[in-house]
Every structure is written in structure tokens, then in C-alpha cells.
MARVO-978575 format. One record per atom (N, C-alpha, C, CB): residue in one letter; y, x, z. Coordinates in steps of 0.02 Angstrom, whole numbers, plus 50000, padded with zeros to 5 digits. Glycine has a CB too. Layout:
N
aYXZ ...
END
This chain:
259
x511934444242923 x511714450442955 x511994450843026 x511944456642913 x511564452043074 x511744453443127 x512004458443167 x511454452343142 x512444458443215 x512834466343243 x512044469743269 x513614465043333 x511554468243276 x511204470343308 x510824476243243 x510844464143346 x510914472843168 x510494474643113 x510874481043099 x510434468943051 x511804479443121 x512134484143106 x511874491643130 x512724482143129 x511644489643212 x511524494843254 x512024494543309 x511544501143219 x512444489843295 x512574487943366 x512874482043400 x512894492043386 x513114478643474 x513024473743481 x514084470643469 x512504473243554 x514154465743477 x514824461243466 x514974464343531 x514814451743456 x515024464843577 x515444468543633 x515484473243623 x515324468843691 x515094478543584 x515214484043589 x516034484743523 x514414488343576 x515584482343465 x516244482543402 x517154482043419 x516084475043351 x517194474743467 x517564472643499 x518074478843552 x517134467743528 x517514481443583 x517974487243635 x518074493643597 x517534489743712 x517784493443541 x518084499343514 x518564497443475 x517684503443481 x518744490343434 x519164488243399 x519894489343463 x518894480343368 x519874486643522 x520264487543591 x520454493943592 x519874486043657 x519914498143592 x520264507843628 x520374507043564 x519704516843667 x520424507643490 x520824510643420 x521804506343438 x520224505743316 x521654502243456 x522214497343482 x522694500143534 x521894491143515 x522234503243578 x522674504643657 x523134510543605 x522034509143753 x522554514143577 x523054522043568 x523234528943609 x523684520343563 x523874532943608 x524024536543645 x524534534143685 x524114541443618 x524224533543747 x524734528743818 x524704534843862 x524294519743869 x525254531043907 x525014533443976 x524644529844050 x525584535943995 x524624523244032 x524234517844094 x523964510144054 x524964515144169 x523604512344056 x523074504044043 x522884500344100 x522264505244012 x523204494344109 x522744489744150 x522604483244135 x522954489144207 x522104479944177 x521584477944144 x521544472644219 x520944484344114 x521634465644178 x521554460344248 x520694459744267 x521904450644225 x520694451144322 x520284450944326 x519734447344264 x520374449644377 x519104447544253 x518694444144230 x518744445444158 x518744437844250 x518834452744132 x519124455344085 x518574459444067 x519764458144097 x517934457844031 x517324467044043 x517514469543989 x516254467344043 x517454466943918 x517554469943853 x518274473643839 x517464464343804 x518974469843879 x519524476643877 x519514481943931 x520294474243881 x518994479643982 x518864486444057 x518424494044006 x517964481544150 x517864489143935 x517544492743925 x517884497343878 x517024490243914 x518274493843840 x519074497943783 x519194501543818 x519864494243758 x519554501743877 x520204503943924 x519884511143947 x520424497744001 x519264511943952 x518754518343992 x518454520343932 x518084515844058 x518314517543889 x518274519643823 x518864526143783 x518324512643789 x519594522843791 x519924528443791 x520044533543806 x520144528243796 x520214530643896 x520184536943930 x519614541443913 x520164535743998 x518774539443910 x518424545843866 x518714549143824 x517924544643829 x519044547943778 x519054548643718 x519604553243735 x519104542543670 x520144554343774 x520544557643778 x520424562943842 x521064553543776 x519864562343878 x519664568543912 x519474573143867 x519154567943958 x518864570043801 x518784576343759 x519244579143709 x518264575843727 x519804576343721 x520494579743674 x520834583043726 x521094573943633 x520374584743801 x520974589543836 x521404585443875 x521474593543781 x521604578743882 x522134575743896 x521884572343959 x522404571643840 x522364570944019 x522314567044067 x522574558844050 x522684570544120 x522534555743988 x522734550343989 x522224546043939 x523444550643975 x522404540243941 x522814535744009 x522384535344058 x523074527643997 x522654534744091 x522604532744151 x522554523844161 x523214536144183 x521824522344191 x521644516644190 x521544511944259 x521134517444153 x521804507144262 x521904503244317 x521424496244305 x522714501844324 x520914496444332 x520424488744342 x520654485244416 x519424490744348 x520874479744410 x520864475144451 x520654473844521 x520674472244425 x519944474544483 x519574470844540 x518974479944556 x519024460244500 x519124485044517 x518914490144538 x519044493244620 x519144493744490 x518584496744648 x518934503344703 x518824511344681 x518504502944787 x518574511344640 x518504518144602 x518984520044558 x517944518444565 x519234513744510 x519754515644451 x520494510744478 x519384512644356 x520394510444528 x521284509644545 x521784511044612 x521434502644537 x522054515144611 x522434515944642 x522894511144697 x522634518244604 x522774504944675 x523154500444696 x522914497644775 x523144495244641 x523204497244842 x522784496044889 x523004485044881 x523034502144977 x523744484044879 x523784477344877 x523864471144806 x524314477344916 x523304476344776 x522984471244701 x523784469944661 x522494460544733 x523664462444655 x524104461044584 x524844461544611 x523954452444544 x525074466044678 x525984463544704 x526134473444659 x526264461944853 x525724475144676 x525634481944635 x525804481744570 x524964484444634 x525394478844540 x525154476944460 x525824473844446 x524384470944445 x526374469844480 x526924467644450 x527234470844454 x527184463344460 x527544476944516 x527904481044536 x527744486144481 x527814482644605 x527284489744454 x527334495244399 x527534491344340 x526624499444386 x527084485744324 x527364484844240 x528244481644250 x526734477044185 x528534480544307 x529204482744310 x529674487944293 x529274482544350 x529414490744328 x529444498444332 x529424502344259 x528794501044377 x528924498844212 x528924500644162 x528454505544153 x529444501644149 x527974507144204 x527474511444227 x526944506444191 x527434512944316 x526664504344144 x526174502244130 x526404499144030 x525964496644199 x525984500744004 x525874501343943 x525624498243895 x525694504443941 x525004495843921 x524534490943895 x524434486143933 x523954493243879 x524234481843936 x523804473643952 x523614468943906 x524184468843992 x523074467143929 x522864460443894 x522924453643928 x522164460843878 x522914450243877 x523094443043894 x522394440243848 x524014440043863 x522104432043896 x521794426843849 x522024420743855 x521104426143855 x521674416043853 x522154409343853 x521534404443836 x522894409243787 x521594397843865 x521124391943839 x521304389743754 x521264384443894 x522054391443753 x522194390743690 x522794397343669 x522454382743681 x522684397943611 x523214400443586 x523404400043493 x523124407143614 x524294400943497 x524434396443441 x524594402843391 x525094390243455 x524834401343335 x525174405943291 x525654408743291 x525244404543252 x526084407043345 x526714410643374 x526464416543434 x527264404243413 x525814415543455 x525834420243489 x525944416843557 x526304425143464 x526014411043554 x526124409843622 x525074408243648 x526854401243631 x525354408443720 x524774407443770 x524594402043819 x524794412043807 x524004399343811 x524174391843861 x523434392543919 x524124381843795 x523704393243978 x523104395444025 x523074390144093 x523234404044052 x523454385844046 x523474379944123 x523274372544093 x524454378944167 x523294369344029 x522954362344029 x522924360643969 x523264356744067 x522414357743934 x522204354343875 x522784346143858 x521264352543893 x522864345143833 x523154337543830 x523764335143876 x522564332843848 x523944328643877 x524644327343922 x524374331143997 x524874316943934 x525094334444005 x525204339244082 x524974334144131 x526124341944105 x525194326744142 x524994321044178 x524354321644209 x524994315444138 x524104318544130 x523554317944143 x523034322444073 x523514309944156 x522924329044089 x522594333544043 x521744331944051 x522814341744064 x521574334643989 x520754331443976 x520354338044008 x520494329643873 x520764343744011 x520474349544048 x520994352844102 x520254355143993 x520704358344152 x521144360344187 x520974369344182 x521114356244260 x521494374644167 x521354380944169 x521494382344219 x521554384544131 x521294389044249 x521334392044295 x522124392644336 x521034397444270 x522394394144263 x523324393844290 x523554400444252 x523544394944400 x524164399644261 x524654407844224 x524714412544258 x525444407744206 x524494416044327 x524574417844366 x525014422144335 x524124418644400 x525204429844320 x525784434544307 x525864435844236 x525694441244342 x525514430244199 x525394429244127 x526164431444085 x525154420444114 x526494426744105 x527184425144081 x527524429544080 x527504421144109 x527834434944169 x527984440844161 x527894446944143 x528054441244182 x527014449444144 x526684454044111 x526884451444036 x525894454444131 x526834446943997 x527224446943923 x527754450143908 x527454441243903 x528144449643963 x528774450143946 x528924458543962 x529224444443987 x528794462544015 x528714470544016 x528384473743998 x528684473144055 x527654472943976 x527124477243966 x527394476943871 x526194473544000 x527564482843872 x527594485243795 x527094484543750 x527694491743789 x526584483043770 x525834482643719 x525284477843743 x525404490343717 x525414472043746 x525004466643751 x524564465643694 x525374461143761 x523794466843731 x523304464543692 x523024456843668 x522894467243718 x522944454343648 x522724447343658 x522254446643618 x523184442143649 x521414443743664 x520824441843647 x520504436143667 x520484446043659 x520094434443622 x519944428843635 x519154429243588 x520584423343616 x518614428343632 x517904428643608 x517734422043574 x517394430143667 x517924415843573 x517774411443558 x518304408443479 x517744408243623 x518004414143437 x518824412043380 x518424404043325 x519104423243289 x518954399343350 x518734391543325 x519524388643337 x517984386543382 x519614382943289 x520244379543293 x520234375643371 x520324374043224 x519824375843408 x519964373843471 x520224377143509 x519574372243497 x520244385543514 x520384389343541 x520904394343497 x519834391143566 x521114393243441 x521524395643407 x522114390943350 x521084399943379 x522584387143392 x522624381943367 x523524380543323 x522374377343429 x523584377643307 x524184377243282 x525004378843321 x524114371143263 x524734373543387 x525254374743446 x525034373443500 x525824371443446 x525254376843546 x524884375443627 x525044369243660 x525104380943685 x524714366143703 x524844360543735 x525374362443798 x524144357443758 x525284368343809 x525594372343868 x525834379343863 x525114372643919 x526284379743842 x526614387543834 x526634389843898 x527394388443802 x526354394443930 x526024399043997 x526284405644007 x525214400443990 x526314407643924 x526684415843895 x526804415043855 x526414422143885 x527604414143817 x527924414043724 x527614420043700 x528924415043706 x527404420543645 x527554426443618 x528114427643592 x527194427843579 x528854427343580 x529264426243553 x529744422943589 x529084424143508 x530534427643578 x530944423343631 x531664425543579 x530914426743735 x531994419843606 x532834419243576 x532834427643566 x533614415243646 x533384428243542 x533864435543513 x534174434743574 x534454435743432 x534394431043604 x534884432543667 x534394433643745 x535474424743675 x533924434143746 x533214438843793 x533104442743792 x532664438743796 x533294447843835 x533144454743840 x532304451543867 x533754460343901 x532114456543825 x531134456743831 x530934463743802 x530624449443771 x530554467243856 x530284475643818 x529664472743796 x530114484043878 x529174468743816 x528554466643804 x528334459943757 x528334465943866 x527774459443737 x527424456543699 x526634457943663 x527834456043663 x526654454343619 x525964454343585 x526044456843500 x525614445843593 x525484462943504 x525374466643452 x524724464243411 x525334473543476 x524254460543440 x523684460043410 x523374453443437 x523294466143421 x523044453143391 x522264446843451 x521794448043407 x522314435343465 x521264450243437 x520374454143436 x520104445543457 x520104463143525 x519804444943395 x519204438043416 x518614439643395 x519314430343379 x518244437043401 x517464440843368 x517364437143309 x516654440043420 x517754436743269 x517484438043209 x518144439343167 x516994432143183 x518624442743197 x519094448743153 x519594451243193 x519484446043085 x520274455543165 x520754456043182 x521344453843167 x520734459443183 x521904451443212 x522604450243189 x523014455143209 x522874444243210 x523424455843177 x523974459343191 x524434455543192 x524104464143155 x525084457043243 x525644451643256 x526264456143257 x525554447043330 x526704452743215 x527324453243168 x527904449943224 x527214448143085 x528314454243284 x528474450043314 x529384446543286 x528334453343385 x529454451743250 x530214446443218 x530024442743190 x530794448743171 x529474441843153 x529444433743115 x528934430943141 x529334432943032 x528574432343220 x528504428143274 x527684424543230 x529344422243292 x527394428943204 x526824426943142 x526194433643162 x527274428043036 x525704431943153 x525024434243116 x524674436043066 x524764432243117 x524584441543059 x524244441942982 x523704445342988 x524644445442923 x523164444342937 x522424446142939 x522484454142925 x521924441542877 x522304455742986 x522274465342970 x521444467742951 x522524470943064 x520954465442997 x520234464542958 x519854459742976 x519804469942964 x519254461642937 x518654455842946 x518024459142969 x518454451742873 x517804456643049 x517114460443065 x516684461143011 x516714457043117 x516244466943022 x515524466042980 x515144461242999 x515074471542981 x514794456842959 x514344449142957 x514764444542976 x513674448143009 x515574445742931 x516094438342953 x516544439942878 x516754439043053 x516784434542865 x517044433742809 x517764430542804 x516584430442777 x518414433542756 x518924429042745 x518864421842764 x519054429342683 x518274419242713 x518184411142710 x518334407442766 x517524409142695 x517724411942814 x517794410142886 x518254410942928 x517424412142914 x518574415842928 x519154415742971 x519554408042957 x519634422642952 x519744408542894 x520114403442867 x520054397542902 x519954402442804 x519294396442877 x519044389842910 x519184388042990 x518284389842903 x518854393843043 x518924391743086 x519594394243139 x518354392143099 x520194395243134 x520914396143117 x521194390443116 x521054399343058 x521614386743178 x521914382143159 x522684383243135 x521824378243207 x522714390343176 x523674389643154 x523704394443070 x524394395943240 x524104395543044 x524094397542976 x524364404942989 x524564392742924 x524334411142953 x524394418342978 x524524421642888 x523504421743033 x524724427742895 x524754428942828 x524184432742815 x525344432042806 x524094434342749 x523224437342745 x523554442142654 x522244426842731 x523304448442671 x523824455042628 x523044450142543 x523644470442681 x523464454642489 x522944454642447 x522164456042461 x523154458442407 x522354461942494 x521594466442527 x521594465842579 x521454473942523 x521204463442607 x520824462042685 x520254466442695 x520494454242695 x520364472142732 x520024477242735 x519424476542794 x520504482742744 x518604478342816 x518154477342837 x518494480742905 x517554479242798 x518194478142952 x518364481043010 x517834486243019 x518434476143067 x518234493643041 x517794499743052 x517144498743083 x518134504643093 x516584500043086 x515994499543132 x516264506443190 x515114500843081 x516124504343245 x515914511143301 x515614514243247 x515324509943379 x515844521943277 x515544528143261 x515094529943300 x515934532943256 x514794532143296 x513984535643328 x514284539743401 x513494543343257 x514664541743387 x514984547143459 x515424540343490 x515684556443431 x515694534943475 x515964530043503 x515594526043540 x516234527043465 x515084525543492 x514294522243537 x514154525443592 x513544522843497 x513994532443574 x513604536743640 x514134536443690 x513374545643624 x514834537143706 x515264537343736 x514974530743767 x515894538543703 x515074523643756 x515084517643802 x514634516643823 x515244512443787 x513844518443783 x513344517643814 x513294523643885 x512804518043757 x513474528843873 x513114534443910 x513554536243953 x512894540443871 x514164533143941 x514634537044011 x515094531544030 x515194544943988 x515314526643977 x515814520044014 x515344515044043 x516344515343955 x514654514644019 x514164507644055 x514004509844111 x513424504944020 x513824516744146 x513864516844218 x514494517144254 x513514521844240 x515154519944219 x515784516744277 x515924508944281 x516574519844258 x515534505644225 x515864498744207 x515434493944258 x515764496344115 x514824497844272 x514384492744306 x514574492244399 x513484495544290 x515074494544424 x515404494044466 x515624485644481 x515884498744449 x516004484744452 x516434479844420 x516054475344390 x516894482444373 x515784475144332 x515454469944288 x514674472144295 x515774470144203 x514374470344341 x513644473444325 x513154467544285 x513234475944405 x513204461344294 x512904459044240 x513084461344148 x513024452044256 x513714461644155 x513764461144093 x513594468544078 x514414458244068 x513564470844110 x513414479844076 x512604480644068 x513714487544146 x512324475644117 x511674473944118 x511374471544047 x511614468844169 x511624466944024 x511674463643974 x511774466643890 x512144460143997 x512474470143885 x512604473443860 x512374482043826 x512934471843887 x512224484143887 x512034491143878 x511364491943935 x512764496743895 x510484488543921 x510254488943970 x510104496443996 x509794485043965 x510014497744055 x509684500544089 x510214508444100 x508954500344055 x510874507144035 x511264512644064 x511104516843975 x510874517044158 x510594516043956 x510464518843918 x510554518143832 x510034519043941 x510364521943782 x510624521143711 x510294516543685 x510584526643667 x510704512043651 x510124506343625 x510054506543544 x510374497843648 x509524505443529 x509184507843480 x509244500243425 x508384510743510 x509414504243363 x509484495643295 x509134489243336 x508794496643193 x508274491443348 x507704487543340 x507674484843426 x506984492643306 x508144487343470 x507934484243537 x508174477443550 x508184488243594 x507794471843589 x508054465243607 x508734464443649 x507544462243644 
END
């Protein structure tokens, strides 16, 4: 069965699985090349205008409407110092069962069979941001693997490291983990609708714990829907306009039966 049969699409499930995640904060931000946690992150903040509340407060990157910031990422290090920032997400070409993150090379460092982009503030955003998200759209033992070729960001550090930050979760499209950081482990919190235990299993290279009951991951609610379609896909298309294109055409509600 398809998200589409559900009534709605895998980006959408995904950013609402993200805003149930963010919670009650006070600052979300959100790097570059990031649409599905930009679409969580404004997702909340809706969600907490109609409870009355000015928060959080959301910071996009590569936005001029939703950030405050005039000199980009020297900003973005200076608050989650500061301790002024709450949430972030992290992805990675690979990532292992410890939680660690690898965003710089496939195979020997020498001579690697691939090259990533790099760690740019990977490592230190781990380490201050109190609520690290971690996603990854492509969930397969290539991209979810036993151990990284390149640790970029630990999840997990000696007892003798002062560290306020880390990783609480990783959102893949086809479930949820939750992450256990004293025993530096994963365990199966749910399973999308049209995805199964089996599968996770299967395509999972590092090993995670999984409860008796593995509970279905919530579908969006109908007012969660109307929220991203009707009021986060026109701030989002700033920033990401293909993908909002894509995602939510024309701005408007999309219907079970539309292509």
C-alpha cells in the first residue's frame, strides 16, 4: 500500500514524525539542503501559534525571511554555544549503530571509493545542541551500517567529556529509532504504514533493540495535513521551491487520488 493510498505522501509522514520529535523548544534550526526537517521545524512553530505560544522559534539556513542571522553558519555556531539553540539535525553518507556520523568518505581515507561533501560544524553542533535529530531518507545497510568508515560526529563520548548534546532519534523512511544514549544503542520505536519489522530488519546493517511490541507509526492527522499543505508549503517554497513543488503542488490540498 502506498503513502499516497494512505492519503498522504512519505515527506509529508516524515515531517510530522520530525515536529512530534522537535516538541516544546525554544529555537529550531535547520542547515543547508535540509526540506523535510525545514518542513517539521515550521510545522511546529504552526502548531504552537495555535496553542497561543511564540515558540519555537525557527532558524533556516539558507532562508531571508525565517532567520535572523545576517553572517550564516559563524552565527549558527555562536548560539548553539551559547546554548541558544535546541534542536538540529544531522545526516550522513553513512551512519552506524552507535550513533555515530560519517559525512566525509566511503572506504580507505587514502584512497576512498566515494567522496562526501565534508563535516562542516557536524562534530560541534553534536556536541551542544541538546536535541539532535538524525535522518536519513535512504534506510538500506549501505547507508545504515554497522560502523562508519569515518566518524565526522560520535554519537557517544568517554564519561570523562563534558558534552550537553547528541542524538535522540533517526527518522528513515521506512520507520523510527529512538536512541538510548548511555548504552550508546537504538531501538525500534515504530514502523511506517506500508513498512514492516521484517524489513527494517533486513535492510539495517547495524543491530538495535526492538521492544516485544513495535507500535505503527501515527499517520498525520487531517489538521497536520492542512497545516503543511496550506500554510508551511508557501513559507517553505522560499527556500526549497522544487521540492514544495513536488511535494505539495500548486500550494494546495492534495487529495488520496491526485498524481
Amino acid at each position: 500500500m502506498t503513502k499516497e493510498e494512505f492519503g498522504f505522501q512519505d515527506e509529508e509522514l516524515l515531517a510530522s514524525v520530525i515536529a512530534d520529535l522537535i516538541g516544546d523548544v525554544r529555537h529550531v534550526a535547520v542547515g543547508n539542503a535540509s526540506p523535510i526537517p525545514a518542513t517539521a521545524a515550521l510545522l511546529a512553530r504552526e502548531r504552537g501559534r495555535l496553542e497561543g505560544l511564540s515558540r519555537p522559534h525557527v532558524s533556516l539556513l539558507q532562508s531571508r525571511k525565517h532567520n535572523f542571522w545576517t553572517d550564516g553558519a559563524r552565527e549558527l555556531f555562536d548560539c548553539a554555544g551559547q546554548g541558544r539553540i535546541d534542536v538540529f539535525f544531522l545526516s550522513g553518507g553513512q551512519i552506524d549503530g552507535h550513533g555515530n556520523v560519517n559525512l566525509v568518505s566511503i572506504g580507505d581515507y587514502d584512497q576512498p571509493k566515494a567522496r562526501f561533501p565534508g563535516s562542516f560544524g557536524s562534530s560541534y553542533l553534536y556536541y551542544v545542541v541538546p536535541k539532535v535529530i538524525l535522518f536519513r531518507t535512504e534506510h538500506s545497510r549501505r547507508t545504515l551500517v554497522p560502523k562508519v568508515d569515518f566518524i565526522s560526529a560520535p554519537g557517544v563520548s568517554p564519561p570523562n567529556v563534558h558534552r550537553t548534546g547528541g542524538p535522540v532519534a533517526l527518522v528513515t523512511n521506512r520507520c523510527l529509532f529512538s536512541f538510548d544514549a548511555a548504552r550508546g544503542r537504538f531501538a525500534l520505536a515504530s514502523v511506517h504504514p506500508g513498512h514492516s519489522i521484517e524489513e527494517v530488519v533486513e535492510h539495517t546493517g547495524f543491530e538495535f533493540d526492538r521492544p516485544a511490541d513495535v507500535p505503527p507509526t501515527p499517520a498525520p492527522s487531517p489538521e497536520t495535513l492542512r497545516l503543511m499543505r496550506e500554510v508551511v508549503a508557501p513559507q517553505l517554497a522560499e527556500v526549497y521551491p522544487q521540492f514544495t513543488a513536488r511535494v505539495f503542488p500548486l500550494g494546495r490540498p492534495r487529495e488520496s487520488g491526485d498524481p
